[in-house]
N, C-alpha and C positions, 0 to 999 in steps of 0.2 A: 340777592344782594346781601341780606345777611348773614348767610352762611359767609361772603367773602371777606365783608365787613369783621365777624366777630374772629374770623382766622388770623388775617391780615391789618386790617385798621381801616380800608376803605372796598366799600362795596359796587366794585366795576372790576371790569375783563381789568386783570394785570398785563396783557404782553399788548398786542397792536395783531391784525388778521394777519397783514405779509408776515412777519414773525415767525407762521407756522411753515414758512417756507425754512428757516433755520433748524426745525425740529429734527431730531431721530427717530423718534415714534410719537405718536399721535392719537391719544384716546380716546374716541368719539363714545360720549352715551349720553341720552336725552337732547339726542342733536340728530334732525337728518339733514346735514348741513348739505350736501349738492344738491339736494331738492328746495329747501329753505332758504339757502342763502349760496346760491348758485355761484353768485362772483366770487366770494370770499374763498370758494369751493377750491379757486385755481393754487392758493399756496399751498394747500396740502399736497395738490398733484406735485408739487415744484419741489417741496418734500420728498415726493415719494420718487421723483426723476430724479434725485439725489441721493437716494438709495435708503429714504425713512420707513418704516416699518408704520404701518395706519392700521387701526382696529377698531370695532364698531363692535357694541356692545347695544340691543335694541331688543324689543318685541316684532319688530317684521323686518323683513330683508325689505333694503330698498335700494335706491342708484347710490348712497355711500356705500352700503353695505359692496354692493357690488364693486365699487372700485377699490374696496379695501383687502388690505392682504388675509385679515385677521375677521371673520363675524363670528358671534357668540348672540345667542338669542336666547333672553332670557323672558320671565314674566312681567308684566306691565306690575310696578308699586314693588318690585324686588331689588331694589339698582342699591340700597344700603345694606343688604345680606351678600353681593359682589363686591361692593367697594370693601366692606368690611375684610372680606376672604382676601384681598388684591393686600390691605394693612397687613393681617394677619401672617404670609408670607412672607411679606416685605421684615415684618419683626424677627419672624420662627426660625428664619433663615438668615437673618444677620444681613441682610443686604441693604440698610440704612445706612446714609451718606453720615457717618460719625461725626467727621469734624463741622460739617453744619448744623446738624443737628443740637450739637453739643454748643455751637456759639452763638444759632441764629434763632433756636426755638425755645420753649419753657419747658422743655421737657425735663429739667431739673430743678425744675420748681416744685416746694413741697407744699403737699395741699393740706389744709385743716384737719384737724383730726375730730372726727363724726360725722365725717363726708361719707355715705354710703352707696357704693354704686350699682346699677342695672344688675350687674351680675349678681350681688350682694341680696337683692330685691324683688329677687323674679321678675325684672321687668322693669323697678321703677328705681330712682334716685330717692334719695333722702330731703325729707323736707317738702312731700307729697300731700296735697287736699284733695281730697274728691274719691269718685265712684270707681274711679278706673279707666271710666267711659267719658267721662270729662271731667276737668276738675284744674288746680295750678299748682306750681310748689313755692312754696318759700323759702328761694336758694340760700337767706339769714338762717332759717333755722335748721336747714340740709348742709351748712357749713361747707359749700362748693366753694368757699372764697381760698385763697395765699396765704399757708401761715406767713405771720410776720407782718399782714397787710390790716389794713382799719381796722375795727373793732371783733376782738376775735372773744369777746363777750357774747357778743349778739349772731357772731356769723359774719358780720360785715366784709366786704370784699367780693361777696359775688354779684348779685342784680340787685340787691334793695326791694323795697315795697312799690310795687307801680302808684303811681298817684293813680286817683278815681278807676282802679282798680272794674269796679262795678258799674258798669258795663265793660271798661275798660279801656284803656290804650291802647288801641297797636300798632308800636312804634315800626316804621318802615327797614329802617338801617343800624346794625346794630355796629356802626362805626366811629362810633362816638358820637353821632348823632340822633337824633329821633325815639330817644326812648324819655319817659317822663318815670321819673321816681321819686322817690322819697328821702333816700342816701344820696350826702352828695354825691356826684359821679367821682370824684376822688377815690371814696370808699367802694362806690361799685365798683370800678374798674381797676380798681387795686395799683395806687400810684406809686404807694409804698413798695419799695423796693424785698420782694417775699426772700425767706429763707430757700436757699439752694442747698443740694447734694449732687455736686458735678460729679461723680461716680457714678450715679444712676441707680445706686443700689437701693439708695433707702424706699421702705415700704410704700412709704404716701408722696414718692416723688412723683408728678406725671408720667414718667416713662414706665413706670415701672402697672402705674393702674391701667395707662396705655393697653400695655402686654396681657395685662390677664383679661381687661375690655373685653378684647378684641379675638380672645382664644377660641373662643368657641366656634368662632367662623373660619370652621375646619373647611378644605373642598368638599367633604361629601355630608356636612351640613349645608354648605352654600347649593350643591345641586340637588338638593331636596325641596330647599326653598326657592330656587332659582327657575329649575328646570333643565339646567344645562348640565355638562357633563365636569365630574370631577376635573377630568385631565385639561379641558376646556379651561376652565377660572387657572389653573395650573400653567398654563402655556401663556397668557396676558400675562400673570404675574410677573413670570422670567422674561418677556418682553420688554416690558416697564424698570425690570430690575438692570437690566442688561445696558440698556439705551438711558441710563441715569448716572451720575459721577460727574467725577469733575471734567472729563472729555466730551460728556455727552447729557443732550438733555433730553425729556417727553411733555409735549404739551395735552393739558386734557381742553377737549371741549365739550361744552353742554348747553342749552339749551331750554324752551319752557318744557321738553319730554321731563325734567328736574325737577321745573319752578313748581309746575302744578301739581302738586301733591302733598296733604297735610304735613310732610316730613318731609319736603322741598327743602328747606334749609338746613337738613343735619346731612341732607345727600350730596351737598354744595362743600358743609363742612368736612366729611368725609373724604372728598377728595381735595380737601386742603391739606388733611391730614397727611394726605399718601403723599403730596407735591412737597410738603414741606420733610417728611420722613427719608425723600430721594433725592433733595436738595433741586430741587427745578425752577422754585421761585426766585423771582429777580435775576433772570436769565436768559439769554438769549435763545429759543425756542422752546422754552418751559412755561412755567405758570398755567393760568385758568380763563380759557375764553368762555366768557359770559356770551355767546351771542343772542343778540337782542332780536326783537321777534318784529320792532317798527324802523323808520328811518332815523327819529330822533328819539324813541322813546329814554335812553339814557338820558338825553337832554330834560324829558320830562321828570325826572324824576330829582335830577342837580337841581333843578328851578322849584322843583316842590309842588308840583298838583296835587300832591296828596295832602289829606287834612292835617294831619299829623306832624310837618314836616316844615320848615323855612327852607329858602333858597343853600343850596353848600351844605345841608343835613343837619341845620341845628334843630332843636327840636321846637315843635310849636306850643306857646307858653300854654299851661292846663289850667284849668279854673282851680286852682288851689293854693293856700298858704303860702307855700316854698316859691311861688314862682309870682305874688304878688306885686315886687317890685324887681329893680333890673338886676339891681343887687343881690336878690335873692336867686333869682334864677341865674345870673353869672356862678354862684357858689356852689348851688346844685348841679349845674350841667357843665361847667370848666372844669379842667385840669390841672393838676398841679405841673404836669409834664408829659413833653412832648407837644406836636404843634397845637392839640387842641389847647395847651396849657393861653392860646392867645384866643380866647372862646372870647372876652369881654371882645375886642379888638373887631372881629366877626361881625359879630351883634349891634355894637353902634354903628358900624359903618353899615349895615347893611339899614338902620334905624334912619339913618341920614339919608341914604337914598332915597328913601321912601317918602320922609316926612321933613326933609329938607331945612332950611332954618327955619320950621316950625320945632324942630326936636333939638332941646337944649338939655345944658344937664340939669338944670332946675326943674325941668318935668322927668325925668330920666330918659331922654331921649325918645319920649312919643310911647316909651315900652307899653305904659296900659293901653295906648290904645289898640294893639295887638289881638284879636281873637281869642279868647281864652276856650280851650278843646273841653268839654264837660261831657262828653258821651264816644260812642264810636261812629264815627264817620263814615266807614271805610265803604266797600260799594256792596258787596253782600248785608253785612248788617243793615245799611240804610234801607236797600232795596228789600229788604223781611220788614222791615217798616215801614214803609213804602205800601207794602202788598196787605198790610194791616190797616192802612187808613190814615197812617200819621204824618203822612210830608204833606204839601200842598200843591208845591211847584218844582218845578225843574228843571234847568238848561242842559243842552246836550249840544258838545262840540265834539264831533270828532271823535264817536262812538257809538255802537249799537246794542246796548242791552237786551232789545226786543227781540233781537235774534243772534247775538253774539253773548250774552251772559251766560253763565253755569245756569243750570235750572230756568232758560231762558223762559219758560211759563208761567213760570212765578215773577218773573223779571215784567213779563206785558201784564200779569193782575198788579205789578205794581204801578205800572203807568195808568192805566183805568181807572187807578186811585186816585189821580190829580187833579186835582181843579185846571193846572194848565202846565202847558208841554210849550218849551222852545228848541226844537231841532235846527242846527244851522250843519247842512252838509250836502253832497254834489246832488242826489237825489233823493227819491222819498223810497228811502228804506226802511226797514221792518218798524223801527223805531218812531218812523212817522205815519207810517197806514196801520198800525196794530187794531185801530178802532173800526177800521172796515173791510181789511183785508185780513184778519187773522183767522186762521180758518179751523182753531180751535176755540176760538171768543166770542163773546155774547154778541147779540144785533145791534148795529152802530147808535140806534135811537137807547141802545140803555147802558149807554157809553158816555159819562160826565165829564170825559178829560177835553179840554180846547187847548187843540193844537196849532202851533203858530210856528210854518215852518220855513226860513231862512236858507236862500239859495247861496253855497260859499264859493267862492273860487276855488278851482284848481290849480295843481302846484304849479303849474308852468305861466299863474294867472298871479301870482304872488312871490315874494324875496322872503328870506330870514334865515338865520342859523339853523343849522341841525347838527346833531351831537349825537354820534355813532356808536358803534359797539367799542369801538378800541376809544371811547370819550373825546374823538376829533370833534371839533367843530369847523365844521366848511358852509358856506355862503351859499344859499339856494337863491341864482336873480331869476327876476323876472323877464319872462320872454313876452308874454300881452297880457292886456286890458283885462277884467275878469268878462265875460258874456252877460247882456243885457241886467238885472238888477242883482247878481251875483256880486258877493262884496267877501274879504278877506277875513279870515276869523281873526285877524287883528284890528280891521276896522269898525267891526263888527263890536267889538271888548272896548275899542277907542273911544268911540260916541256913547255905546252905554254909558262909561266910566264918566263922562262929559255931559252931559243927560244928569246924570245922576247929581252930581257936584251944582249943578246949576237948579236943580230940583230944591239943595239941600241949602242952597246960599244964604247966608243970612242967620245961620240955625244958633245957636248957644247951646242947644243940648249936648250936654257930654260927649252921648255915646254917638252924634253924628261928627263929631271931631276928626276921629281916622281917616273919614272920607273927605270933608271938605279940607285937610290940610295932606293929602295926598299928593306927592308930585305926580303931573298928567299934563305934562308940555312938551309932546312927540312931533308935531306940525312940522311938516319941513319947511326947511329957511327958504327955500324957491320952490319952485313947480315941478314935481319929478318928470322924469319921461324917460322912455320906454329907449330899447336898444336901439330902435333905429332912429332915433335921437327926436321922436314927436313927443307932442305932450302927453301926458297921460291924461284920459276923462275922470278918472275916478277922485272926488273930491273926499277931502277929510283922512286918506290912507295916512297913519303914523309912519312915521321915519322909525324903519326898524332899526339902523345903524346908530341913531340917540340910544336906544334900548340899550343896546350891545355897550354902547360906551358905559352909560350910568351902569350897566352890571359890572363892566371893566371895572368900576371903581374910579374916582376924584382926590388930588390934593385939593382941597376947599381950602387953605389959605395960600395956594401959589397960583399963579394966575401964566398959562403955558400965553405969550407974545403972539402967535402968529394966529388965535383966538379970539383973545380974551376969555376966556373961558379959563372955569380952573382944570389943573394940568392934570392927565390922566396918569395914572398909576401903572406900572409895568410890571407890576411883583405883586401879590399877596402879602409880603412881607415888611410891605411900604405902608400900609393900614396900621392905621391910630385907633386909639379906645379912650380916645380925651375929643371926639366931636371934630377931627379937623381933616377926616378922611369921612366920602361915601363909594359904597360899594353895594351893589345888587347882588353877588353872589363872588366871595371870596376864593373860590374854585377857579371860579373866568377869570379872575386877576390876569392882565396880559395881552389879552386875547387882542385889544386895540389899547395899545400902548401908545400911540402919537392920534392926533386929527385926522392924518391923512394914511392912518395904517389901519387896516383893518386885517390880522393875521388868520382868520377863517378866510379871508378870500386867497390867500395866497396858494400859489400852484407851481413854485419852484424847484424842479426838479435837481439835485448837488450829486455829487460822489458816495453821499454818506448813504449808506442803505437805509437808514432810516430815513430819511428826507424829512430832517426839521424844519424848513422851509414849505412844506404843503400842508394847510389847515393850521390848526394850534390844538393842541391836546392837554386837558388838564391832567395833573394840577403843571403850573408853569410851562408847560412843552415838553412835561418826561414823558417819552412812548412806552418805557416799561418800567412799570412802579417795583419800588425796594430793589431799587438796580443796584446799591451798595451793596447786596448780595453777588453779587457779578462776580466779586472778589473775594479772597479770602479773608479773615481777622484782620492778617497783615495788611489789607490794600491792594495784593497781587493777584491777577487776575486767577482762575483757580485753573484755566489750560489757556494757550493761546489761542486754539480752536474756537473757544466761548467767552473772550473777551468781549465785554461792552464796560464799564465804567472803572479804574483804580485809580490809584494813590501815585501821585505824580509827586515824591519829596524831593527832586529840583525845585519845582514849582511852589511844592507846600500847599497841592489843593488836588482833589478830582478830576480828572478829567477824563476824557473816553467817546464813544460813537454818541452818549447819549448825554440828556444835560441831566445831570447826577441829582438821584430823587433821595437827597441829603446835602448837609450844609456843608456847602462845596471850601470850607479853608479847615474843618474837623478832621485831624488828621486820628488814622487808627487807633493810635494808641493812647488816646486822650479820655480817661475816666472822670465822671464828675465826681466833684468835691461834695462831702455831708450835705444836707439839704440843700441841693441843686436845685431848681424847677424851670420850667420853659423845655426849651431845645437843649439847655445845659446840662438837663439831670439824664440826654443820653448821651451813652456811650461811644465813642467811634468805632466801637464795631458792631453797631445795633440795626439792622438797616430796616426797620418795621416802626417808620418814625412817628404813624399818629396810633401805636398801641402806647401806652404809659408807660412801661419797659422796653420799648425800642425792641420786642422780640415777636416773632410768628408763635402763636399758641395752638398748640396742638388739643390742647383743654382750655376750652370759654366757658367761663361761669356765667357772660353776660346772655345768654342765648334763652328763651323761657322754656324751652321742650327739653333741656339737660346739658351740661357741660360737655359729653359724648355722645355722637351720633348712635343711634341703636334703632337696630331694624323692627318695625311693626306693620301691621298688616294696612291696607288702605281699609279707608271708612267701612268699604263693599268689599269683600273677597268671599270666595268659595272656601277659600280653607283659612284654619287657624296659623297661630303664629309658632312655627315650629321652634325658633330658637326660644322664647320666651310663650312658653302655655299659657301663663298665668295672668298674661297682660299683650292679651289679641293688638287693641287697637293702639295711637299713639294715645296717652291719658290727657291729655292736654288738647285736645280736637275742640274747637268749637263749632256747636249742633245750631242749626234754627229749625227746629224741629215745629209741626203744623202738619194740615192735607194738603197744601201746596207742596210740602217736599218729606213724603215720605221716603224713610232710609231705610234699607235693608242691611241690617247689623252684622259686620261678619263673626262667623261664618253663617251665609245663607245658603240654603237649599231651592229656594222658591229664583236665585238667578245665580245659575250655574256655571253662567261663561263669562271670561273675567275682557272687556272692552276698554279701549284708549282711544282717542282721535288723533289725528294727523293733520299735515300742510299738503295740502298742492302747489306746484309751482304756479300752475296755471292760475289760482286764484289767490283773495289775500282777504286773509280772516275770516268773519263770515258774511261777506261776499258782497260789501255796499259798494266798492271799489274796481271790482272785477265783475258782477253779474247783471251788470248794465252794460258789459262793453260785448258786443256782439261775434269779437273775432276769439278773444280767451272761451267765450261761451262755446264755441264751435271746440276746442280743444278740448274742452272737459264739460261736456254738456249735461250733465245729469249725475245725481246723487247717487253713491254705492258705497256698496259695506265690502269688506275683502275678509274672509272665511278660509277657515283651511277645503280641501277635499274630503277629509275624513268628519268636521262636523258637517259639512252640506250634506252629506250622505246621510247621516245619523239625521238629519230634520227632513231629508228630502228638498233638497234644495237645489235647480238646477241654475249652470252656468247662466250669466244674463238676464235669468227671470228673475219675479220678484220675492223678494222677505220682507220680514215686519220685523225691527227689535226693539224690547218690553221693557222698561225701568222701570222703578217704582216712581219715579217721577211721570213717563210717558209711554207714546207707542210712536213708532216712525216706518215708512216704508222706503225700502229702495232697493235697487238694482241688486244681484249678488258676483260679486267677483269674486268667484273662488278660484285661488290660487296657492300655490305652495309658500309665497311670501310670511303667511304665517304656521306654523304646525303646533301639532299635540302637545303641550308637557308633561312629562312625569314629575307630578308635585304631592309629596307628603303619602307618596303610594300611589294616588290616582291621576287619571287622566284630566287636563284641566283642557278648554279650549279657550282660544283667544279670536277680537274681533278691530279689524279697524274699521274707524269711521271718519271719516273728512267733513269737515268741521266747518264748509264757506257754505253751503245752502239754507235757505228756508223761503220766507213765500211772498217776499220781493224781490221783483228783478225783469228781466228777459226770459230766463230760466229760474223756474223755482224747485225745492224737492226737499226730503224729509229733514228735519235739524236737528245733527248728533247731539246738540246743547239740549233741548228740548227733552234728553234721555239724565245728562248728566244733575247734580244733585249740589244744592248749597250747604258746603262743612266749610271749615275755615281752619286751617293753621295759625298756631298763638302767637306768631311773630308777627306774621306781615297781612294775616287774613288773608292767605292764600290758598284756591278753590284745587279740587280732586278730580279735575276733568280726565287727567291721564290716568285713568285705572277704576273703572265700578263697574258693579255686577251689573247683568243683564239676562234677556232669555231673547234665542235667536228661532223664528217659525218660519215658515214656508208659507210665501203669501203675500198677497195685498190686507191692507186693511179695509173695512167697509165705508160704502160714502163716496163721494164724487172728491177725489183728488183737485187741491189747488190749482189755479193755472199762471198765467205769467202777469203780473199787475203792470209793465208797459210792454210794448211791442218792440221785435226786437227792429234794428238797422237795419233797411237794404243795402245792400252793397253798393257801393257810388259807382261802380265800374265792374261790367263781367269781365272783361276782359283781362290780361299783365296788367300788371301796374307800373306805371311807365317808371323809366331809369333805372330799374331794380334787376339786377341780376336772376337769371332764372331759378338758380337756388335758394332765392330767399323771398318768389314767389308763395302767396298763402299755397296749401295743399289742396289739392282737390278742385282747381281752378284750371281755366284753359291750358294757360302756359305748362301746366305739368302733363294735361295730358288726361 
């Protein structure tokens, strides 16, 4: 999300899934999207029945690869020495969309002069601390900012000083939200309008540092580093080049093969680069699908689970100076321009939500009682504290560390460490038997943790929104009751919160203030009930549809008639910063615009191919963000092929398929006048409305691993970094170094074959969800590794029998698939080998077996503390390991029926059952 964030200005998939039926080609990498994401799968086919061009860029061939016209197979942790080679092209050859480039990006933005880059550096940017091996820059005194822009004494204009720094921030979204510093964000994000060379010539223009970036990622350096063939990276390019202009667009997608990897967001960045260099954004079958790896994870992350973060990505206030009062933190994290420029507005309303007419402006709206962030939160750091002795407790919704974490061995000695554990989920997964079922942990009697563990409903047992990869939010109702003492993970948060308040009643101390003047009045007005119109038994369940409103946002001084209630808000735009609007997350603005409208449930089907009518999709209902890119400067659309939003001057306003993600009566040619601010100081032909220049940046200074993506090795690799010798790893990694997670520093010799994991269709995640259901188990019943032919030979390894593979973290047994899905590389001269591993087992369930996590290793990336599961070294043998192998911790389901299973077609018969035969 960062990488989308610091390209673009918001950190989500730009287009909608159907959208990729629009495309010409289609870029898959760090995505095995027909296996992953099966349904989404059909618009590419619909694409490709329409004559698009599909390529899949991956470490194993899989069922994309297969339906694709185009696979290239490179090395797992290489996808930015590709992407780079795909720019490099795109520049060398002149095949960049000009006149977008030239109106819609900063590429003629000129940068500070003492900005020294990767090439410049052997490896590293200007304004570098540390070992090489870990360490930060300070983009102030590396002068990555805008000439022309804040303080060009100090450097100002690129990231500022993180607040508390030590341990540190790490800010989630670098969208204008979620980073804590010390420069206002004005000065970070450079509000001020930088010196241009619309020629492109000048030296320190971005286009020009672009170019030389990016040279070196010649093809027959990229298939050194790669593994693939020169002509290979060569033939994507002219694909990509070919299928982009104003006739035609390519959309890329990606996936967590991206996210997870220390340089996950320079690789995200990189192909913004290339999207924005071919003019794709804000286009009908162009941009960047984010695809999400849960049903609402998106939604998790707009609402803020993360420490770091408030609802709509403001940032969460730090225990520091600058953010003391409300004042203070409006001036640090608002903008002068563009929509963050309405950050106060945000802020209270979201203040009022929360704290209701308890937040007036005499206290500042409740701000101090807000959490103040004073360390890292995030889940690997805690969890390394955790495993040291320093939490106590811990609630778990709706995750399993114990067998789902990176380094998940280190993740159960940190649960061991608790005095107490509250698991609330369908069964008792890894996360909740770690104390007597783990079968590499001590004897349960010298096990301190008391676990307390909460049966939840399942989904068809509970209602509420979910908020998907293309940011729809659609209505999940309920179909039954939850089973016997099973309760909702909202009901579950409802009575705590309720509990809690009534614990606290009474109090005067300060710091229980947040709590007892909490709004917590979700109670429904009558007695729900279930579809087939009975009561429902479950007492105390919150009316999720309150929820939904209050994030929708309130006028608190108009009062809607057919309520009494105050009137809901229909816009984002409708929100005050004088206390007379509340809003739970100014994103959902809309979402339930009336009492009796709830636009996630809507399912109307129109003419419009986009169908504005089904779900609501932030921000306001635009399905594909910077859609004023759609058009040219003028407002005309740039072919009529690829029409979605112009300039209608009868009208005097936007119009088009889609609702215009820009201020629908700004007509083109409207420049702001001298110190403009707000939505005034952009331009009408700026369509990138929450960056401070209304432009796509090809170069972000606000990013903390460098303004330019640049290729480095994963943490673990067999070989060094060819394009850069002098700086192997990314210098910015953070280590939790200890004997819980020993790392093998590339280049290692002691793990020679370079592993990634993978999805199955068949299961989901690691495996609380799937390895209890008895018919998926029969599908994919047992753990395996997939190995070329040529290294099973080289260990002696036969088809189906067993291996052991070695990290410095662990040891795991399973199954061997050897298949030609993966092969040899030739990297750096030598033969490198590659392994997968499927990533849903470990040692609860129906079926248990070895956990690829148990191999993988806790590093962190400096943006979002994001884990390197896709790519470390390993050693692959021939074998079981010693010792009596785990067994299954419940028994699996008898079949309720040998027989067909009645009304069902013989085709959709289970396999292996009478009816087949």
């Amino acid at each position: 999300m960062p990488g989308l964030g610091a390209s673009f200005g918001r950190g989500a998939a730009t287009n909608f899934q159907q959208d990729m039926a629009n495309s010409d080609c289609i870029l898959f990498m760090g995505t095995n999207t027909a296996e992953a994401h099966p349904v989404a799968f059909r618009w590419p086919m619909k694409a490709k029945e329409n004559g698009a061009t599909l390529i899949h860029v991956d470490p194993r061939f899989t069922r994309t690869s297969a339906l694709c016209d185009v696979f290239v197979d490179i090395r797992a942790g290489s996808d930015i020495a590709f992407l780079g080679g795909l720019v490099n092209h795109v520049l060398t050859q002149d095949k960049w969309f000009k006149e977008y480039v030239l109106a819609y990006t900063n590429a003629s933005s000129i940068i500070q002069d003492g900005f020294r880059d990767s090439e410049d550096l052997d490896g590293l940017f200007s304004g570098y601390h540390g070992d090489g091996a870990t360490g930060k820059y300070d983009a102030q005194e590396g002068h990555w900012g805008f000439t022309g822009c804040g303080n060009q004494e100090s450097g100002a204009g690129a990231n500022g000083t993180m607040l508390k720094e030590e341990p540190g921030i790490q800010g989630h979204d670098l969208q204008g939200g979620a980073q804590a510093h010390s420069a206002p964000r004005e000065d970070v994000a450079g509000a001020d309008e930088p010196l241009r060379d619309p020629t492109l010539q000048h030296p320190s223009c971005v286009f020009q540092i672009l170019k030389r970036h990016f040279a070196r990622y010649t093809p027959e350096v990229v298939s050194r580093v790669c593994g693939c063939t020169p002509e290979q990276l060569t033939r994507v390019a002219e694909l990509l080049c070919a299928n982009s202009g104003r006739e035609r667009t390519t959309c890329i997608a990606y996936a967590l093969g991206w996210t997870q990897h220390t340089t996950g967001v320079q690789m995200i960045r990189t192909a913004g680069i290339l999207q924005l260099l071919l003019g794709n954004m804000g286009r009908p079958g162009g941009g960047i699908m984010a695809m999400r790896g849960h049903s609402t994870i998106q939604g998790s992350t707009d609402l803020a689970t993360l420490y770091d973060a408030l609802p709509g990505y403001l940032p969460q206030p730090a225990a520091d100076k600058e953010h003391e009062t409300l004042d203070e933190y409006v001036k640090h994290e608002g903008m002068t321009t563009g929509v963050w420029a309405d950050f106060r507005k945000y802020i209270v309303s979201l203040l009022k939500a929360w704290y209701g007419s308890a937040a007036t402006p005499e206290n500042d709206f409740g701000f101090g009682w807000l959490p103040r962030v004073d360390a890292d939160y995030s889940q690997l750091a805690y969890f390394d504290r955790m495993a040291k002795g320093e939490i106590k407790g811990y609630f778990l919704f709706g995750q399993n560390p114990g067998g789902g974490g990176p380094n998940a061995g280190l993740h159960r000695a940190g649960l061991r460490n608790l005095d107490w554990l509250v698991v609330a989920d369908w069964f008792e997964i890894e996360s909740a038997v770690f104390w007597r079922s783990d079968p590499t942990g001590p004897p349960p009697a010298d096990i301190k943790t008391e676990v307390f563990f909460l049966p939840a409903a399942a989904a068809p047992e509970k209602e509420g929104s979910l908020t998907n990869t293309q940011r729809m939010l659609q209505w999940h109702h309920k179909a039954m009751d939850p089973q016997g003492d099973s309760r909702s993970d909202a009901w579950f948060l409802y009575k705590l919160g309720k509990r809690l308040k009534e614990l606290y009643a009474g109090s005067i101390d300060p710091k229980d203030q947040a709590l007892l003047n909490l709004t917590w009045d979700y109670d429904y007005d009558e007695e729900p009930r279930l579809p087939d119109g009975t009561r429902s038994r479950i007492e105390g369940e919150p009316d999720l549809e309150k929820v939904l409103q209050e994030i929708n946002g309130h006028r608190l001084n108009e009062t809607d008639p057919s309520t009494r209630e105050p009137k809901l808000v229909s816009s984002f735009s409708e929100l005050k910063a004088d206390g007379t609007t509340a809003c739970g997350c100014w994103l959902y603005s809309g979402v339930c615009p009336a009492p009796d409208r709830n636009r996630s449930k809507e399912r109307v089907r129109t003419d419009n191919p986009l169908h504005p009518e089904w779900g609501f999709a932030w921000p306001d209902n635009r399905r594909v963000l910077y859609n004023r890119a759609s058009a040219d400067p003028d407002g005309k659309p740039w072919s009529e092929r690829k029409k979605l939003v112009w300039w209608d001057e009868s009208q005097r306003r936007w119009v088009g398929l889609d609702r215009p993600d820009f201020e629908v009566g700004k007509p083109p040619g409207y420049r702001p006048p001298p110190d403009a601010t707000g939505m005034a100081a952009i331009g009408g032909d700026r369509p990138f409305i929450t960056k401070p220049d209304g432009l796509g940046w090809l170069y972000a200074p606000a990013v903390k691993d460098g303004p330019l993506p640049t290729h480095y090795e994963p943490v673990e690799s067999p070989v060094g970094n060819l394009l850069y010798p002098k700086q192997t790893c990314s210098p910015t990694v953070r280590m939790f170094d200890g004997p819980l997670n020993r790392l093998s520093r590339t280049p290692t010799g002691e793990f020679p074959v370079v592993a990634t994991t993978f999805r199955l269709t068949e299961h989901y995640l690691s495996g609380p969800m799937s390895r209890f259901n008895s018919w998926l188990n029969e599908l994919q019943p047992e753990m395996f590794v997939e190995l070329s032919p040529e290294l099973a030979a080289e260990r002696g390894i036969v088809h189906a029998d067993w291996l052991t593979v070695v990290s410095g973290r662990g040891r795991i047994e399973a199954r061997a698939m050897v298949t030609r899905r993966l092969r040899p590389l030739l990297i750096e001269g030598r033969i490198v080998h590659q392994i997968g591993l499927p990533f849903h087992w470990a040692f609860a369930g129906e079926v248990v077996g070895g956990n690829a996590n148990d191999l993988t290793s806790l590093v962190a990336d400096p943006n979002v503390s994001m884990h390197e599961s896709k790519a470390f070294a390993c050693q692959v043998l021939a074998g079981r390991l010693e010792g009596t192998a785990a067994g299954p911790t419940v028994k699996a389901v008898r079949w309720p029926i040998r027989g067909g299973i009645p009304v069902t077609p013989t085709s959709a018969q289970p396999e292996g059952e009478p009816e087949h035969g």
